[in-house]
KETIZA-126314 format. One record per residue: x, y, z of N, C-alpha, C, O, CB in turn. Coordinates in pm, whole numbers, plus 50000, padded with zeros to 5 digits. Glycine has a CB too. Example, Ala and Ser with C-alpha at 12.3 -4.5 7.8 and 13.67 -1.06 7.14 Angstrom:
513194943150780512304955050780513204967050780514244966850846511314955350905 512854977550708513674989450714512905000350787513415011450804514084994050572 
end
This chain:
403523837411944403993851011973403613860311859403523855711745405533851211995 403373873311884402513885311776403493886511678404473884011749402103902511841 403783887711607404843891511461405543880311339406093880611229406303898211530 404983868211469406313857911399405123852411338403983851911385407563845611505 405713846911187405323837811139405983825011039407203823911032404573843711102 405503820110999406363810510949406043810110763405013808710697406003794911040 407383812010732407623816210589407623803110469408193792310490409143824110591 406953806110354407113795810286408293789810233408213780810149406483797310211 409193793210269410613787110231411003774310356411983766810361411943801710235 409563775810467410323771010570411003777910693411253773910807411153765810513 411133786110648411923793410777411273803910857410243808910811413163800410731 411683807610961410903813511038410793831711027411663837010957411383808011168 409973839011080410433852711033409693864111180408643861411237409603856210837 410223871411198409713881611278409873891911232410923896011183410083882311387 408603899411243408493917711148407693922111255406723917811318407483920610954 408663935411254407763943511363408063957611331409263960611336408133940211532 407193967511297407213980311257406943992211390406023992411471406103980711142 408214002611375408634012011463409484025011368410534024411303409594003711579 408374038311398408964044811399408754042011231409824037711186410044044311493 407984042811154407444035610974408844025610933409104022110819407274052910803 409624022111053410664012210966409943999311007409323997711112412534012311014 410133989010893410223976310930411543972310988412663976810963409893968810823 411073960311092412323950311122411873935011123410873930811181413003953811276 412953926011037412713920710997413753905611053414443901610959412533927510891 413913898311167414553889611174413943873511100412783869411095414813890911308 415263866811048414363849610975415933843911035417133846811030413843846510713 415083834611086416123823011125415053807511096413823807411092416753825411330 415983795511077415563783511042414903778611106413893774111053416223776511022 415053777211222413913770211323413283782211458413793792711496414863754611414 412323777111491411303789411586412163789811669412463801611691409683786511660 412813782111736413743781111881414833792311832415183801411907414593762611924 415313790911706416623805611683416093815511662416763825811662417703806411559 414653815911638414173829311592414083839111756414663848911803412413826711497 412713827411812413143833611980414363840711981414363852311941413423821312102 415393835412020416523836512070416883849512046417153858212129417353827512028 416853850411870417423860811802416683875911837417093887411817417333856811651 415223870011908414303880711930414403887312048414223899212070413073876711920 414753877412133415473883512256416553887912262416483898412325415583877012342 417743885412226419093895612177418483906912138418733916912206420093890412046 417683908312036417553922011956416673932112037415683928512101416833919411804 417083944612030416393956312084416213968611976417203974211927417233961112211 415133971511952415273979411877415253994211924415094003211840414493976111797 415473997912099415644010112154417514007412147418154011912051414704012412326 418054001112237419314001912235420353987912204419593978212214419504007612360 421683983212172422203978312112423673976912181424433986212152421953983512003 424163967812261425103968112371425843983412382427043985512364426213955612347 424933992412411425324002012445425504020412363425614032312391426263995312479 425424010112245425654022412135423944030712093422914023912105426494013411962 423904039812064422924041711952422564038211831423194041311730422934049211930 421404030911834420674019411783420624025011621420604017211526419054016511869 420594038611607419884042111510421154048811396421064053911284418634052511571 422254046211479423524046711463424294032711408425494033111378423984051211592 423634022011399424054007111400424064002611267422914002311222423143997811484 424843999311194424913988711073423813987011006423323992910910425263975711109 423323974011101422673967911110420823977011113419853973211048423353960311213 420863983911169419833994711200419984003011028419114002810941420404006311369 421134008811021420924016910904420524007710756419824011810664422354025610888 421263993110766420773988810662419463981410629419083976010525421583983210632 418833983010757417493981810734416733988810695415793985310624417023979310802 417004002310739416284016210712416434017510578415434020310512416864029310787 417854015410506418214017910372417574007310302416864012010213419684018510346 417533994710309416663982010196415393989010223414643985710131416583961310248 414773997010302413024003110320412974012210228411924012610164412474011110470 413834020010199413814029110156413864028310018413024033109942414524035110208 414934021509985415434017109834415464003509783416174003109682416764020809814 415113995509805415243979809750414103973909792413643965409716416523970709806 413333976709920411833971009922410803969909799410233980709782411133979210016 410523963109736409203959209675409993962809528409233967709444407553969109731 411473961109482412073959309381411633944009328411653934809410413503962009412 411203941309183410733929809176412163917009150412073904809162409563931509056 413203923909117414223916309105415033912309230415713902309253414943922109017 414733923909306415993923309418415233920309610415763914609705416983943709402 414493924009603413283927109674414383916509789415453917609850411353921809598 413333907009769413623896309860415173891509913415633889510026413033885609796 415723890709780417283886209838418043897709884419203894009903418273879009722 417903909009906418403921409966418103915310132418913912810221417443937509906 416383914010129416023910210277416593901710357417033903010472414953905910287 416553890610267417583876010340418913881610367419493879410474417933860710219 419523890510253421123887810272421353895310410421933890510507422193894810134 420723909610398420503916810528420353910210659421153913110748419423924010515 419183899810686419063893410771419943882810815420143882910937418173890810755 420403875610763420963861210729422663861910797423233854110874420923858210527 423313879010711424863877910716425173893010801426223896710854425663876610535 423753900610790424683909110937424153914411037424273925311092425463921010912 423153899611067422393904911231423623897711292423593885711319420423897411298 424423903511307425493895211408426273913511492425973925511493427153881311268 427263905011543427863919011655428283925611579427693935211531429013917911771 429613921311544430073934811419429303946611367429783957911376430293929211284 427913944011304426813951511247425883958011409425063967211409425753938811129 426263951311510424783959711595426363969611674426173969711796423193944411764 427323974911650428013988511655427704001011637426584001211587428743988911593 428114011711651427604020111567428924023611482430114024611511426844032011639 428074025311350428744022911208430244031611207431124029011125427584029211075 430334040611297431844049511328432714039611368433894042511351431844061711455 432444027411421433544018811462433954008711410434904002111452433444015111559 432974005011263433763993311205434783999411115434774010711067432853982711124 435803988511097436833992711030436953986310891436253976110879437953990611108 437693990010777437573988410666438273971110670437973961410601438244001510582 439103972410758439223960010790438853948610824439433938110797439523960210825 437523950310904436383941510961435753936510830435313925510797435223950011064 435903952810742434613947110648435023936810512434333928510452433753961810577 436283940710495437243932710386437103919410444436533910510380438983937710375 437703917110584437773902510619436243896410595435993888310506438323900510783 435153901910699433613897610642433453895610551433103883810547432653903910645 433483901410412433293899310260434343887810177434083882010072433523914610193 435593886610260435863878010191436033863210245436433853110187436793882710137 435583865210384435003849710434433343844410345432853833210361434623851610641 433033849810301431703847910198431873836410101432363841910003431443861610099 431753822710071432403819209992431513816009826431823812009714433053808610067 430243820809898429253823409780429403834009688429793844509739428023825609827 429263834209597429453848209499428763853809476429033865809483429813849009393 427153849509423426013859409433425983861209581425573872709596424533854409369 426123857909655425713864609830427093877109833426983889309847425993847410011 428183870009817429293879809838428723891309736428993901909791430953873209799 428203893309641428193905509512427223910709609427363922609634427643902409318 426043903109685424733909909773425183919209877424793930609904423823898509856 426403909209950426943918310098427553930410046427143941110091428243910110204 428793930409926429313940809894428483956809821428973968009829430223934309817 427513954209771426313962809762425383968409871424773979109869425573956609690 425393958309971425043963810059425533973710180425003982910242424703956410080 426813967310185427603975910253427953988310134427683998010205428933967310317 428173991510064428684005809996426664013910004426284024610052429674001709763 426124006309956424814013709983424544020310115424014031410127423764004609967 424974012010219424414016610356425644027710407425484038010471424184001810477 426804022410359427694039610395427554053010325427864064310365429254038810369 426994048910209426464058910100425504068810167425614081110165425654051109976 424564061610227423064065010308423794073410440423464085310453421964047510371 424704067810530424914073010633425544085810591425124096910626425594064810717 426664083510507427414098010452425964109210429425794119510494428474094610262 425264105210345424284115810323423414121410412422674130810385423594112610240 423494112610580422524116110681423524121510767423174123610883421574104410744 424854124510729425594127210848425964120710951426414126411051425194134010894 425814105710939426294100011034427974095611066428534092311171425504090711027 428354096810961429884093710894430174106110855429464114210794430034082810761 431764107510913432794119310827433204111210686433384118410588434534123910931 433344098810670434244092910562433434085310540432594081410621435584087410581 433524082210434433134067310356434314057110359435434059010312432764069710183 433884046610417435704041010424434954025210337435754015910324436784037310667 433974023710300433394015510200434144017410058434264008409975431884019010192 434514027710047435114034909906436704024709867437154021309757435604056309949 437204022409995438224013309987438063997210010438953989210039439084018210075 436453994409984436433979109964436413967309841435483966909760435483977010020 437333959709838437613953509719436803949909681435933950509769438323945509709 436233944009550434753936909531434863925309486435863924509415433793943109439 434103912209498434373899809493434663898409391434133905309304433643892009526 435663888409356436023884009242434863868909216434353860809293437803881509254 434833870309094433603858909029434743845909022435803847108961432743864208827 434433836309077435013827209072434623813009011435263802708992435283827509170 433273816908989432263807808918432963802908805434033808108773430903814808873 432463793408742432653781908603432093794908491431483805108522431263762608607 432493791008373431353789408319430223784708263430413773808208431413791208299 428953789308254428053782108229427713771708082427903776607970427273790808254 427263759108095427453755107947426183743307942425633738208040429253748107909 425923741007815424723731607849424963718107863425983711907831423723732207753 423113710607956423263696407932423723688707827423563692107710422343692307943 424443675807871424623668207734423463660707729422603658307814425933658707719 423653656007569422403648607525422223636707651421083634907694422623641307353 423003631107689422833616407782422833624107980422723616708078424853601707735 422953635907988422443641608114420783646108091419873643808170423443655208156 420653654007946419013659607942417993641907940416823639707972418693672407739 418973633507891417683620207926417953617408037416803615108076417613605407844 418533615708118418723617708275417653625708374416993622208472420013625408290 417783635308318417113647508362414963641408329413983640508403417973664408230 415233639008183413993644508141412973624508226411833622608270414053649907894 414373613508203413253603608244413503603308394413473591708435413333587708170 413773613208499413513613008644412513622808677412273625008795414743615608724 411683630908557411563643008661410753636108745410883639108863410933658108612 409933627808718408993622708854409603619508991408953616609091408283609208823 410883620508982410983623609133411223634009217411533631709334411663618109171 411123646809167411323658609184409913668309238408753669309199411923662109057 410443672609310408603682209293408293694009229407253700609224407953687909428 409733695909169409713710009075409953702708892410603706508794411473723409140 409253693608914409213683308728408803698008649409543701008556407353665308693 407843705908676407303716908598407723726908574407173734708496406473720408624 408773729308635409643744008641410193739008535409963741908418410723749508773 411373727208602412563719908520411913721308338412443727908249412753699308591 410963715008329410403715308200410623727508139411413729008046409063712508199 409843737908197409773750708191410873759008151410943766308051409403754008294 411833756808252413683763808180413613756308075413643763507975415513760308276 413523742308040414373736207918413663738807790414143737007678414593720107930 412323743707821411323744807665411633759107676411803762407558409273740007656 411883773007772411233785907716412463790707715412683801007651410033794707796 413673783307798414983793207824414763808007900415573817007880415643796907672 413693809607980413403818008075414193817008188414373806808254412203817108105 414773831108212415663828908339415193833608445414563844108456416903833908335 415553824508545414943824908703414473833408728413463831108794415633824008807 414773848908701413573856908777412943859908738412343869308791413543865308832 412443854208597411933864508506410653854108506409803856708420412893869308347 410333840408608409673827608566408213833808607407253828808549410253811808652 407973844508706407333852808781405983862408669404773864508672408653862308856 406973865208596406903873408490406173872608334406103880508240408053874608479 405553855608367405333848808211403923848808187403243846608287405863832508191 403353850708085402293852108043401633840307900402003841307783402453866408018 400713830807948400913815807827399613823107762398493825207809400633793507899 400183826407635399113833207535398233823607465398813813407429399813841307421 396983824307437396383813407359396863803307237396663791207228395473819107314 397773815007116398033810607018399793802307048400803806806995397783823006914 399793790807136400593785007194401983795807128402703794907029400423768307165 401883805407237402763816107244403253822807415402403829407474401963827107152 403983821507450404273826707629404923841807590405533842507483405783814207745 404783855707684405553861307694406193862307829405783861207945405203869507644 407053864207788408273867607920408693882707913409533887607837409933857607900 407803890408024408013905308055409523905708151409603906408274406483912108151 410743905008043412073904108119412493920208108412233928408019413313892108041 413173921408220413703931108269415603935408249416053946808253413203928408402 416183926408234417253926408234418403929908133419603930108163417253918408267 417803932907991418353942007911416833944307762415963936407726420173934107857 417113956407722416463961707632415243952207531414173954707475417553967207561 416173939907548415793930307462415013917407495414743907907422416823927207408 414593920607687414903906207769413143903907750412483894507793415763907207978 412573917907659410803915307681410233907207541409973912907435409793933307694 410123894607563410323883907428408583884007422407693891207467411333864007463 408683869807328407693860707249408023850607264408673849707160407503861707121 408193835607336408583826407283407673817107212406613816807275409203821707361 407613808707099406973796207067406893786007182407743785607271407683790106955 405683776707174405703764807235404963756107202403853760507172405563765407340 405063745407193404503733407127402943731307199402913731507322405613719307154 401343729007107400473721707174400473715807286399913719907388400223715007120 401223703807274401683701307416401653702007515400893697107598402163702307443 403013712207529403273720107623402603729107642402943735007744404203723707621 401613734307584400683747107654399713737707736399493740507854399693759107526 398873722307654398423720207766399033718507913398233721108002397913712107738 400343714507953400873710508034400893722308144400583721408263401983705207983 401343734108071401233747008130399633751508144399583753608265402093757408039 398433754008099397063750508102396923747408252396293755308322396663738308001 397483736108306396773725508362397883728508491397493726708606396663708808268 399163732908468399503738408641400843744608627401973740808658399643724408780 400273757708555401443769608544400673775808701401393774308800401383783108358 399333782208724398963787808846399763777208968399873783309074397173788308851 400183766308973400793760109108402363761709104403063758909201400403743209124 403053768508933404313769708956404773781709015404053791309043404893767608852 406193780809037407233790709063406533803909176406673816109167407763797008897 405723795409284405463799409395406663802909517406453811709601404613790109427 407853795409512408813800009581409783809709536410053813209421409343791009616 410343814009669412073823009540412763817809447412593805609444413583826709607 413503822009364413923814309233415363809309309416023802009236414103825409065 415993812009449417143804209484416413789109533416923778609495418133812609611 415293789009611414913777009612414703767409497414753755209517413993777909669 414453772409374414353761009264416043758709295416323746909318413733766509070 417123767709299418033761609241418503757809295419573755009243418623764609183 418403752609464418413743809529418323733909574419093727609647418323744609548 416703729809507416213721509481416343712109337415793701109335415313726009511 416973716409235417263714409102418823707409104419073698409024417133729209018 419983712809216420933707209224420783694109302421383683809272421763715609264 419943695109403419723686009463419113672209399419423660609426419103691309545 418253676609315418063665509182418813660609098418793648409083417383668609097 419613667909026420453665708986421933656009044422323645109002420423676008961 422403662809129423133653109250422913640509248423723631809217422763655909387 421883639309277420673623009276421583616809187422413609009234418653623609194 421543619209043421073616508890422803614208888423283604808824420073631608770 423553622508957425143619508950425253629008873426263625308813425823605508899 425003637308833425423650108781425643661708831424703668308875424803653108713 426993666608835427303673308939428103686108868428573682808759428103664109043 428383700408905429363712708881428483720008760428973726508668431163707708828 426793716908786426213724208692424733729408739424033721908807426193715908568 424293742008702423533750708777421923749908699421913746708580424343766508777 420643752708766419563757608701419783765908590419013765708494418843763708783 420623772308596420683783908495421253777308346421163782808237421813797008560 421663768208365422403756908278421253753108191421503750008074423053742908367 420293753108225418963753108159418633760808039418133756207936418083757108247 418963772508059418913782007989420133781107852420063784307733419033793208090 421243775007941422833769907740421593760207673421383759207552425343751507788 420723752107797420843740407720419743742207610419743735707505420653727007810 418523754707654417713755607568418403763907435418113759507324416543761407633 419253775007443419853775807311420703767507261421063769907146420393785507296 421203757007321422033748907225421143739307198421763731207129423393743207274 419703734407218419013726507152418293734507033417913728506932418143719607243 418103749507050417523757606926418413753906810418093754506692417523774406947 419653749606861420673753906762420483738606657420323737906536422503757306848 420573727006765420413714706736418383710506624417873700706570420683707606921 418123720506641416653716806583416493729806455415413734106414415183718006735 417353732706426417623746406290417343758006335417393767806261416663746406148 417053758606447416613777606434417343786906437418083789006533415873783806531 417293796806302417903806806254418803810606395418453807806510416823817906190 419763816006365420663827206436419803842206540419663846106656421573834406285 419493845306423418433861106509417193852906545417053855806664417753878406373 416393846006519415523838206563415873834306744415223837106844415553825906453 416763829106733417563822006877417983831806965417653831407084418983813206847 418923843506904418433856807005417453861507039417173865507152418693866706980 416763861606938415183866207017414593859907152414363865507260413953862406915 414373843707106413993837907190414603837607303413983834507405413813829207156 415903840707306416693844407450416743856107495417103858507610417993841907455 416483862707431416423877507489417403885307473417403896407527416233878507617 418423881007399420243888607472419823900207308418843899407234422723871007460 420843908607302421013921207263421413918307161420903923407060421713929807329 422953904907148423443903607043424173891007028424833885107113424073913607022 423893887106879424053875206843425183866506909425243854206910424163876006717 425953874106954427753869406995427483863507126428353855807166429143884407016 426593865307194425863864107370425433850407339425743840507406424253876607433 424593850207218423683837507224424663821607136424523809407146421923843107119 425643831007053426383814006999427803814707071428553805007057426723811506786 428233825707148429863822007192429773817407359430603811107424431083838607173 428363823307405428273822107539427433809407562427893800207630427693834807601 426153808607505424703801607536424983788807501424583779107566423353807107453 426143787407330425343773307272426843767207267427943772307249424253773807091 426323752907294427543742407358427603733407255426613726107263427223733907511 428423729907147427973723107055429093712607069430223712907118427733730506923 428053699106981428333689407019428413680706869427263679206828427403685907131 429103676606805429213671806669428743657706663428623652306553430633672806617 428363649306808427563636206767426103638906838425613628806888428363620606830 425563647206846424063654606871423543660506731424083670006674424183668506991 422443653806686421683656306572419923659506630419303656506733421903641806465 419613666006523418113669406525416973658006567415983659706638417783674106382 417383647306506416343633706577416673630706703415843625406777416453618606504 417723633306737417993629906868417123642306990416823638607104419803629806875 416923652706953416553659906975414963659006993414373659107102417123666106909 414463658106886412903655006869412653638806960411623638207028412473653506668 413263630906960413353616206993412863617707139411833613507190414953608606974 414313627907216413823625907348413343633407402413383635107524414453622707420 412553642207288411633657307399410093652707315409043657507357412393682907347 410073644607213408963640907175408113653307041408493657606933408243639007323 406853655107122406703667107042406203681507186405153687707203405223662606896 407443681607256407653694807381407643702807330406823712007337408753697407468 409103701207222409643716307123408603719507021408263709006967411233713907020 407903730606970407173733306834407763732006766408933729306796406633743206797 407403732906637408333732006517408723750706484407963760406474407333722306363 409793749806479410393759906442410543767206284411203777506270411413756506489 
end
């Protein structure tokens, strides 16, 4: 069928442009995508005006404002697609109630998705208020998710040998490497540049400070050399999907990709590197980010232990 194709995540997708908007349905298998393609109309919408619809406006609005964002781009698209091609959203937007939308947001039990839906919805009433489609903003009275997450802290020495003698069963062994030597965070993996003088930059976006230098060992540049062009081809939620799922394996469990990132400053910390040195290499603004938040310390973890089981990965500092 003309539009659909099949997405590298696996999943299926239909785009079809009307009127300079894209529309954009993804469902998991071709048989739901059909389905979903036949429900959907993009003239009318059980009855209402289409162009009047949730669902309709917050498509128009991610086109407008969040398309081809390099941070947000994509997971705007999914969340859009994923959590409100459903009835509620194909209404027109005068009839949902602040109530609908509280209960929706807090059946979410994800937190980055819930922080996605709740942005999205105040964005798309924002948009309608300004087109006149709405007397009120009744978004103005929606609670915003509470973070319910852990916090983040690093591998222990007897999980990173876990980690480091399985990666061969993984198909992301090169990423995994990758968080634990540069402490580059997920979106920024997109973003890296392996300089000759076994030096990477990471063009980060995420505060003043996030556009680094890191060191990296001989090594490891050949390793990167030889198949950085085949990495971090998917979205950065699929690594961390795929990373828990490894992990799981390994029996290690209530800890995230991003965990990657404590574990590389608390091994800076474990191999001497200066204080401002270790911010740098992480990117954060200020020193208090990188030793009260980042580094997990451990009083029977020493420097040989360190070098022992990463070999010569880490440069010398």
């Amino acid at each position: 069928m003309k539009n659909i194709r099949k997405r590298v995540d696996g999943r299926w997708e239909y785009r079809k442009m009307k009127n300079k908007t894209t529309y954009s349905i993804i469902r998991n298998t071709q048989k739901e995508l059909l389905k979903a393609i036949k429900q959907f109309s993009v003239g009318k919408t059980a009855g209402q005006t289409t162009n009047k619809s949730f669902y309709f406006l917050a498509t128009e609005w991610y086109n407008l404002f969040k398309k081809d964002q390099i941070k947000t781009d994509i997971r705007y698209s999914q969340v859009i697609n994923s959590k409100f091609d459903i009835n509620l959203f194909h209404v027109n937007i005068n009839k949902i109630t602040i109530d609908e939308l509280q209960y929706f947001l807090n059946s979410i039990k994800e937190h980055r998705t819930a922080k996605y839906v709740y942005h999205i919805i105040k964005g798309v009433f924002k948009y309608a208020l300004q087109k006149d489609l709405i007397k009120k903003d009744i978004s103005q009275f929606l609670q915003a998710p509470k973070n319910k997450g852990k916090k983040g802290e690093a591998f222990t020495l007897e999980e990173q040998k876990l980690i480091i003698h399985n990666l061969d069963k993984t198909s992301i062994k090169y990423e995994i490497l990758f968080y634990l030597l540069t402490g580059c965070r997920r979106e920024e993996a997109k973003n890296v540049k392996i300089l000759p003088n076994n030096t990477i930059f990471i063009d980060g976006t995420k505060t003043a400070s996030a556009r680094r230098y890191v060191k990296i060992s001989p090594a490891f540049k050949t390793i990167l050399d030889e198949h950085f062009d085949e990495m971090f081809q998917l979205h950065s939620d699929i690594y961390s999907r795929y990373f828990k799922n490894f992990i799981n394996s390994l029996g290690i469990y209530g800890k995230t990709l991003h965990d990657l990132r404590h574990t590389f400053s608390t091994n800076l910390y474990y191999l001497g590197v200066p204080d401002k040195e270790r911010q740098y290499y992480m990117g954060h603004a200020s020193i208090v980010m990188t030793n009260d938040i980042y580094t997990t310390l451990d009083p029977n973890i020493t420097k040989e232990d360190i070098l022992k089981l990463y070999n010569n990965l880490y440069p010398e500092f």
